[in-house]
N, C-alpha and C positions, 0 to 999 in steps of 0.2 A: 490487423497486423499485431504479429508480439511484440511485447516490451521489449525484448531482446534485440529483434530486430528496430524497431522504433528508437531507442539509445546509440545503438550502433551509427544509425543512419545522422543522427541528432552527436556524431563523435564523443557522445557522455559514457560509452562502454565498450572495449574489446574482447575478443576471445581471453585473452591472458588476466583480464580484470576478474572476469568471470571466472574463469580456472580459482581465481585467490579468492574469490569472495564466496566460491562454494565451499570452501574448507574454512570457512568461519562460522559460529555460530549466530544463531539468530540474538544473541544476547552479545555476544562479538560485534556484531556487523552495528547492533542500537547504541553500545558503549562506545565505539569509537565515533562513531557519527556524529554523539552530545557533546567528545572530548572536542571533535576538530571542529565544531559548533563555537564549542567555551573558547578555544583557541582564538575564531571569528572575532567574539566578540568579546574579547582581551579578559577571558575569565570573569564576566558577569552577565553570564545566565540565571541567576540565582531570582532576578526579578520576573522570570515570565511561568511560575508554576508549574513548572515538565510534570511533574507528578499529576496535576490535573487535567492537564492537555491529551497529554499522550493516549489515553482512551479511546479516546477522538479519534486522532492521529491514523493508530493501527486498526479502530474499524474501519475505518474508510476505506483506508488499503486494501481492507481483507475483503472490501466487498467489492472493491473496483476490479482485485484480480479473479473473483468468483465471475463477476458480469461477461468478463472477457473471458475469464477461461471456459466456464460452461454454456456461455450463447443467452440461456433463459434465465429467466428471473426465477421459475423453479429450480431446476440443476443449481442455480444458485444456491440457493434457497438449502437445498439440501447438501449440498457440500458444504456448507458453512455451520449445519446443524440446527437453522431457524425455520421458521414457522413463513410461509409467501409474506403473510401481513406483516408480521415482525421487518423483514426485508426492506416492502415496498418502505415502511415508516421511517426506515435508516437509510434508504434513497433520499426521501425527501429532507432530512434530516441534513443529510452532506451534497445535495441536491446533485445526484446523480442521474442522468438518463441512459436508459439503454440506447446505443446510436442505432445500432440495426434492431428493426420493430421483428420482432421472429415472436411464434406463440411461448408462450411462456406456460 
């Protein structure tokens, strides 16, 4: 299932959400996210290291949406511009499984 759909269905996203948050940048969409973050937590975020974290953060992402967008752990692998092993070690890393077993 996509995200797309998966958010929708989960009321976390509409068409019209979507429409606005495709005409923000990807530096748009991280800065406002950390501001209504700082907002949460009445302007002190300053103790959890965003600078160190975030690394993290947006690999994981980047490899959750490769898993699902391209099916294999190859296609992954090369959309994302890594090496299979490089891959599999950043699964285990953010302990990712592929749900559906398909050859990789």
């Amino acid at each position: 299932m996509s995200l797309i759909k998966k958010l929708r269905e989960e009321k976390k996203s509409n068409e019209e959400f979507e429409i606005m948050l495709k005409h923000l940048t990807l530096e748009e969409m991280f800065s406002l996210r950390l501001e209504l973050e700082d907002q949460t937590f009445k302007n002190n975020l300053s103790g959890y290291k965003i600078y160190f974290i975030i690394r993290d953060v947006i690999s994981e992402g980047l490899i959750k949406f490769a898993l699902d967008y391209k099916k294999t752990k190859n296609g992954a692998a090369k959309f994302l511009g890594l090496d299979k092993d490089t891959l599999e070690r950043n699964m285990m890393k953010y302990k990712l499984l592929v749900k559906n077993k398909k050859p990789t």
